[in-house]
C-alpha positions as CSV (number, residue, x, y, z in Angstrom):
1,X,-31.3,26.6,17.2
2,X,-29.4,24.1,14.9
3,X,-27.9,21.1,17.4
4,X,-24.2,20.5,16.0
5,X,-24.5,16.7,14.7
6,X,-22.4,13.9,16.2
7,X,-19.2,12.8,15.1
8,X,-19.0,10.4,13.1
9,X,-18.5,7.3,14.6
10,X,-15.4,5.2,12.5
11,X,-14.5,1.7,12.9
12,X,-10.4,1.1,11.2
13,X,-9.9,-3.1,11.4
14,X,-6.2,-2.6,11.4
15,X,-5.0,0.7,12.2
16,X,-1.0,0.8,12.9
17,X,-0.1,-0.4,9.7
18,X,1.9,1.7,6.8
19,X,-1.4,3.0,5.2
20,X,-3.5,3.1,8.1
21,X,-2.1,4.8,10.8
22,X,-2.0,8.0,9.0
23,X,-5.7,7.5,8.2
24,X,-6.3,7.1,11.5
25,X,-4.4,10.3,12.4
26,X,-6.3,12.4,10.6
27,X,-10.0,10.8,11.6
28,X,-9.0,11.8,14.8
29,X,-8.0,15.0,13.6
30,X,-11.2,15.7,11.9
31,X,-12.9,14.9,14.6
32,X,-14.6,11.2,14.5
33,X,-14.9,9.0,17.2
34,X,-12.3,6.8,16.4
35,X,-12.3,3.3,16.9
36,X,-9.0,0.6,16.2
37,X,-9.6,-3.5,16.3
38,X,-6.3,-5.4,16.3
39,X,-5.6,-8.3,18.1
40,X,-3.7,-6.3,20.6
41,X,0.0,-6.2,19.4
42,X,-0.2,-2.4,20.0
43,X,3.7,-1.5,19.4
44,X,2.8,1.2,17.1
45,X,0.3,2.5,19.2
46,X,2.7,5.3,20.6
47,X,2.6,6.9,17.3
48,X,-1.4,7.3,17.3
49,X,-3.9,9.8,19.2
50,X,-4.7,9.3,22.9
51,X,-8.4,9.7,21.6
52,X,-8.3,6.3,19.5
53,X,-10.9,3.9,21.7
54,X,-8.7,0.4,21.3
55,X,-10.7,-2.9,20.8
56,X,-9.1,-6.3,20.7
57,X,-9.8,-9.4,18.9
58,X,-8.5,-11.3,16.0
59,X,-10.9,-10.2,12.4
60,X,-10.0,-14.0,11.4
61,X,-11.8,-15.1,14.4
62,X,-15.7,-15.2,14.8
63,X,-15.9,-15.4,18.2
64,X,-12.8,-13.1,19.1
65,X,-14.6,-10.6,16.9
66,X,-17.9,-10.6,18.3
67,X,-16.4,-10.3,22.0
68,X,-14.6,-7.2,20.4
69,X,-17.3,-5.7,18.9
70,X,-20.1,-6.1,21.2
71,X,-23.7,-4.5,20.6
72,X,-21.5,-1.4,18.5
73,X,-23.2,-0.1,15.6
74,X,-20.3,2.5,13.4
75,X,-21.5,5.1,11.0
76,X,-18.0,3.7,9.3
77,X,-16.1,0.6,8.7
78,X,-12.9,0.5,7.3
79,X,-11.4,-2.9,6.9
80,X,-7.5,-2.9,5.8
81,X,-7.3,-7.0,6.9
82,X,-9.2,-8.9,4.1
83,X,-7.8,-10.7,1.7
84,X,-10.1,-13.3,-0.2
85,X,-13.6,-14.3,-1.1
86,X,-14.5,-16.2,2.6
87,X,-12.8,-13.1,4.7
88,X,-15.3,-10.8,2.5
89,X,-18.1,-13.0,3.1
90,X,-17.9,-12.9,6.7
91,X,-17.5,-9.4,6.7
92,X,-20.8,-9.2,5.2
93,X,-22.2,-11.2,7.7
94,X,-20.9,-9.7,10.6
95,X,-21.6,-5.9,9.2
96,X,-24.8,-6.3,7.9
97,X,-27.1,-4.2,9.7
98,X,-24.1,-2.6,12.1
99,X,-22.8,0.2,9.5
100,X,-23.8,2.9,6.9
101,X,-20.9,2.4,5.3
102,X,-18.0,-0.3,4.7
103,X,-15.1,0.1,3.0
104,X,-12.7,-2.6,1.7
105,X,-8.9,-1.6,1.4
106,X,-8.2,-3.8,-2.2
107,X,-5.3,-3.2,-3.9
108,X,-4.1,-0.9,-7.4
109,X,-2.3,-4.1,-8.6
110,X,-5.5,-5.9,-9.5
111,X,-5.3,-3.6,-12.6
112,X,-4.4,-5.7,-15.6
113,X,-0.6,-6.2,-16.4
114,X,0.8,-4.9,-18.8
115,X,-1.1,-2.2,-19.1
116,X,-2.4,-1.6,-22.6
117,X,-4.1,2.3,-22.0
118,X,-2.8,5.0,-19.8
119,X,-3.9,6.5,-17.5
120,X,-5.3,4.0,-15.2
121,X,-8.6,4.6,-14.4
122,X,-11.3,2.6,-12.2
123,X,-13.0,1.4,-15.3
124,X,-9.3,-0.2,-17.0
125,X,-9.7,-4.1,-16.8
126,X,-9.1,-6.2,-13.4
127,X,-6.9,-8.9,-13.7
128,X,-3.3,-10.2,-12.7
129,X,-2.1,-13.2,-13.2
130,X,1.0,-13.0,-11.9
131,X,0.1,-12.4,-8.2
132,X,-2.2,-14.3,-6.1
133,X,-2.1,-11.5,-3.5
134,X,-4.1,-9.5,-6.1
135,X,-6.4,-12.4,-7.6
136,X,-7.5,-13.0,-4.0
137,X,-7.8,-9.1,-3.7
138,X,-9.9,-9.0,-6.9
139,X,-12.1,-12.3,-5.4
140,X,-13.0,-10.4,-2.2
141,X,-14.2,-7.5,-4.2
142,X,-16.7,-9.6,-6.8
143,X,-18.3,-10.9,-3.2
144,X,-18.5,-7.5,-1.7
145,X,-20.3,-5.8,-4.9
146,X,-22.5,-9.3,-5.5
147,X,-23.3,-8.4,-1.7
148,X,-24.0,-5.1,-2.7
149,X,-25.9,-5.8,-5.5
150,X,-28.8,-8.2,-4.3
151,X,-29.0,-6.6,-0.7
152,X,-27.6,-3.6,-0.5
153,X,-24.6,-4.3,1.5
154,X,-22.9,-0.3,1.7
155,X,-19.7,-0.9,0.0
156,X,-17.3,0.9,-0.9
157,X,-13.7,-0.2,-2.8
158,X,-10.4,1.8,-2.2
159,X,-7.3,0.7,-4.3
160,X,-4.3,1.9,-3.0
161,X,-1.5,1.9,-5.0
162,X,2.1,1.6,-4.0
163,X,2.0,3.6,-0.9
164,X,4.9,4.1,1.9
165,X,5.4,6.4,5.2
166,X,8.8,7.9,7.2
167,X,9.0,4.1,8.3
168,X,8.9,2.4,5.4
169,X,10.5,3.3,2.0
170,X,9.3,2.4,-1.5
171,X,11.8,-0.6,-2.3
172,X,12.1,-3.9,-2.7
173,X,14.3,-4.8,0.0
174,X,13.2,-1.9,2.3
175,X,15.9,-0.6,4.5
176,X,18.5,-3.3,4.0
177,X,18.8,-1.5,0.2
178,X,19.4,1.8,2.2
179,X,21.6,0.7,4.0
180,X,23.5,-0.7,1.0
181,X,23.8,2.5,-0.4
182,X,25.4,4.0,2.6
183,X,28.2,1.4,2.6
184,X,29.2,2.4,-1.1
185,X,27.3,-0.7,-2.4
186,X,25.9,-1.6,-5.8
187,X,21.8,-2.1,-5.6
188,X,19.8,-3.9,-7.7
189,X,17.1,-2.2,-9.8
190,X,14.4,-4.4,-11.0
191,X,14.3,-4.0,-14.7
192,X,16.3,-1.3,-17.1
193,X,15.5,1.3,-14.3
194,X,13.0,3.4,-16.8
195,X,9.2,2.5,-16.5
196,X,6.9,4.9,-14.6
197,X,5.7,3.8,-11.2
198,X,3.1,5.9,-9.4
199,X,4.1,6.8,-5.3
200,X,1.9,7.9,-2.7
201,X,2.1,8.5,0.8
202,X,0.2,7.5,3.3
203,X,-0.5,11.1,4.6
204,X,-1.8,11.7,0.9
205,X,-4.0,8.5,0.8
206,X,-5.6,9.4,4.2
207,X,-7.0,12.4,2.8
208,X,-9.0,10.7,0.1
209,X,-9.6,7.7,2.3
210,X,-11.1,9.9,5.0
211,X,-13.0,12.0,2.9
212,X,-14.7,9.2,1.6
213,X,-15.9,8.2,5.1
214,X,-19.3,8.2,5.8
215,X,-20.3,9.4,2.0
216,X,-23.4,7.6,0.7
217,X,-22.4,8.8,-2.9
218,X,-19.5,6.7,-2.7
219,X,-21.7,3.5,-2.0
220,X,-21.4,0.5,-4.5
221,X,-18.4,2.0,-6.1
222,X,-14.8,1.6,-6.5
223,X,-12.1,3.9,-6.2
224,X,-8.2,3.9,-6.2
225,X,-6.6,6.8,-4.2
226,X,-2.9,7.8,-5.6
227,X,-0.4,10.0,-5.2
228,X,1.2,12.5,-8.4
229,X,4.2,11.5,-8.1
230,X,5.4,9.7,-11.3
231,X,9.0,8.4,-11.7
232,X,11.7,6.1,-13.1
233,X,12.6,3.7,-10.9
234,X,16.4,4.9,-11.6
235,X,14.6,8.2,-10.6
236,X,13.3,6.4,-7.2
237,X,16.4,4.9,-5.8
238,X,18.7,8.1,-7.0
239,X,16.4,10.5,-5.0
240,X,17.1,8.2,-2.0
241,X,20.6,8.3,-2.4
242,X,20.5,12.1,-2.9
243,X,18.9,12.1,0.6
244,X,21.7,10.1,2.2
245,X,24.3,12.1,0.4
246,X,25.8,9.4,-1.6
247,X,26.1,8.2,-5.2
248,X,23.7,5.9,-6.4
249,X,25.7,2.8,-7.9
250,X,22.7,1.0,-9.7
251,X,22.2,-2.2,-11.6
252,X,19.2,-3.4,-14.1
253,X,18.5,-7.5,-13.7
254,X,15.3,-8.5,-16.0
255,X,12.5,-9.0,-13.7
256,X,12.5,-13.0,-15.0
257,X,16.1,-13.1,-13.5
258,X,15.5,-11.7,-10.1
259,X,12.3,-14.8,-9.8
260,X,14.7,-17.2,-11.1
261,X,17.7,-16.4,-9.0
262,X,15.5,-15.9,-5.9
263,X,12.1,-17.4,-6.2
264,X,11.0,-17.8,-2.3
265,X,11.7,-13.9,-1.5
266,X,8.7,-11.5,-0.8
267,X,10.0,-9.4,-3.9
268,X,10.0,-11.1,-7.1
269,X,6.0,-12.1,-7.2
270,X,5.9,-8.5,-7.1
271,X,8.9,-7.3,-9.1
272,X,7.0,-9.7,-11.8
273,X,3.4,-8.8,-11.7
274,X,3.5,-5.0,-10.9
275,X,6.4,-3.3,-10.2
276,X,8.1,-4.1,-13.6
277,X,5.2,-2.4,-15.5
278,X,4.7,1.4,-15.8
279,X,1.8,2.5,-13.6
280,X,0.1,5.5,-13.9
281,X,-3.1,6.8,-12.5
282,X,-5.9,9.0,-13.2
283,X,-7.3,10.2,-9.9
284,X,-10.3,12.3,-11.3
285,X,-12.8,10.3,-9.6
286,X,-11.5,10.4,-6.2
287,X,-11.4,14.1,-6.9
288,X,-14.6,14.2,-8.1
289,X,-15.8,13.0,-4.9
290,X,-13.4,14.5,-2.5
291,X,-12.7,18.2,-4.0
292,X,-10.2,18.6,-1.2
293,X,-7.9,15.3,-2.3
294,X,-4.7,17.0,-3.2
295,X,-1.4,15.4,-2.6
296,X,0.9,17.6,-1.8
297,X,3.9,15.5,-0.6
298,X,6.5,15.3,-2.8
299,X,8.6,11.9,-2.9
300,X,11.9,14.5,-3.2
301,X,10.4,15.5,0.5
302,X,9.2,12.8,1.5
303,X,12.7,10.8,0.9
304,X,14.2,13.5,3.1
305,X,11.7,13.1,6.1
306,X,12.4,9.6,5.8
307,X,16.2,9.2,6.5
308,X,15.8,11.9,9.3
309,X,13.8,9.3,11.2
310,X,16.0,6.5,9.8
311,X,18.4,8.4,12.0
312,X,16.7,8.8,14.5
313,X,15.7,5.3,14.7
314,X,18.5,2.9,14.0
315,X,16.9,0.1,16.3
316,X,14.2,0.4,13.5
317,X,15.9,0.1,10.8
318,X,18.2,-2.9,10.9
319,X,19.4,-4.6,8.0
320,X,17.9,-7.9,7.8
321,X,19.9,-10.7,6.6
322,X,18.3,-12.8,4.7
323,X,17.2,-9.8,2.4
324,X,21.0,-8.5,2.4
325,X,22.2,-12.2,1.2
326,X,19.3,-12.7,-1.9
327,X,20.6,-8.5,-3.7
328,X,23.7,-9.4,-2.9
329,X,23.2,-12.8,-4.8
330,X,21.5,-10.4,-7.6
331,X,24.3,-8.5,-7.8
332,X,26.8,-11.3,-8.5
333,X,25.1,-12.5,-11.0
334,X,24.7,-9.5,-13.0
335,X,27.9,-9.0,-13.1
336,X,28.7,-13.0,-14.1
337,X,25.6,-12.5,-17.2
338,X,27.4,-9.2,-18.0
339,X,30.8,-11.0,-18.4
340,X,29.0,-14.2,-20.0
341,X,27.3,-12.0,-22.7
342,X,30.7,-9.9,-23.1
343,X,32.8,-12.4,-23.6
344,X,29.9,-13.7,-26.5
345,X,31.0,-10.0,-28.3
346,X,32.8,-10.4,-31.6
347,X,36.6,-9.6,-31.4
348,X,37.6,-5.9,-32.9
């Protein structure tokens, strides 16, 4: 008689974040022995199985991490927490030898900007050089497949693209731009509001992710995991507004004008280097792979999901200040170019 085989035994480095949780969800669900390392700052914890085994230590840390880990070998490592070439490097050295199968979490913006072929697929050229987020990103991977390359290290590459949960809408400016539309105010759209941007949820990217795990076909390659959903971004922020009940009042500032008017906020690196060019993806290999990757979560859906918990957790979803000040800032000055390149109009 056949003994059922062991579950498989998954290591997430990070695991309460917007793409991971979910992931981690649904290991649990599947039925892996599901291990989280962190450094302890648990707050989202509530949200994630009883069955998750909790390690603590700080990934950035040698020591820390070797406390944390101990003598543990992991049929699967998925690392969401590194960024750059020496990160990767000592991932290598501490996971040599400890798992079948690693996993880096990169990032879908790596893709060369603008984009000159549609779709997107794995094989389209790697380069940005607008973002250092993404050039570190694209460092960590050329260590990982070198690694991979002259010693067999198990990699594997994941490239999520822009992906959000219930707790985190797709926008630059987060909730503080929801909450602007409830008051009745204009909200800056980054750009004329019509190229194509790709959105995935996290629920959608676990089921790739997941299926992935353990999967020695899927060693020494790379693979981006996306969602179908394809919009304007005129589309994005009007299906939001739909969702609150209230009108959309938009306005387009060029991408160049957001990074000059506000160059020190989170947004406009990004606004610049991806989110101002049209993104879509081809997800054949991920399918190819995983026959059961199909997202099924619409944003329309999703959008709706997402102010029902927005209501049900105001304390959550505060406006922050700072972030309220720079689109209100945006906003002025579209409206002092728009009067400045009116007032250049020739007389009737």
């Amino acid at each position: 008689m056949a003994l059922d085989p062991a579950p498989l035994s998954v290591l997430f480095i990070g695991g309460t974040g917007t793409i991971s949780a979910s992931s981690v969800r649904l290991a649990v669900a599947s039925g892996m022995t599901v291990h989280v390392l962190n450094r302890g700052n648990n707050s989202a914890a509530r949200d994630l199985p009883d069955e998750v085994v909790w390690l603590t230590g700080d990934v950035t840390d040698d020591a820390s991490l070797a406390a944390a880990l101990g003598d543990r070998h992991f049929d699967a490592v998925v690392n969401f927490l590194s960024y750059d070439a020496p990160g990767a490097q000592r991932m290598v050295d501490t996971f040599t030898g400890r798992t079948g199968h690693y996993l880096h979490i990169s990032t879908a913006s790596l893709y060369g900007k603008p984009v000159l072929k549609w779709p997107i697929t794995e094989s389209t050229q790697l380069h940005n050089r607008f973002v250092k987020y993404s050039r570190d990103k694209l460092d960590a991977e050329h260590v990982l497949f070198d690694a991979f390359a002259e010693k067999g290290f198990p990699v594997t590459i994941i490239r999520p693209s822009h992906t959000y949960d219930d707790h985190n809408p797709p926008l630059p400016g987060g909730w503080t731009v929801i909450d602007q539309m409830t008051r009745g105010e204009e909200v800056v759209v980054p750009g004329d509001g019509t190229s194509l941007w790709t959105l995935t949820h996290a629920e959608d990217f676990a089921l790739g992710l997941v299926g992935l795990l353990g999967n020695t076909r899927a060693i020494g390659e790379a693979f981006h995991i996306t969602g179908d959903d394809v919009f304007t971004w005129d589309q994005i922020y009007t299906i939001i507004a739909d969702a609150l009940g209230v009108e959309a009042k938009l306005v387009h500032v060029p991408s160049e004008l957001i990074s000059a008017a506000a160059p020190d906020w989170f947004w406009s690196e990004l606004i610049i280097g991806d989110l101002s060019h049209s993104a879509v993806f081809d997800n054949s290999k991920i399918r190819s792979f995983v026959p059961s990757f199909r997202p099924s979560l619409t944003f329309n859906r999703a959008a709706v999901r997402m102010m029902a918990w927005r209501a049900a957790n105001p304390e959550l979803t505060k406006v922050d200040a700072s972030t309220d000040e720079v689109l209100k800032r945006l906003v002025k000055g579209y409206h002092l170019a728009l009067d400045a390149f009116t007032s250049l109009a020739p007389s009737k």
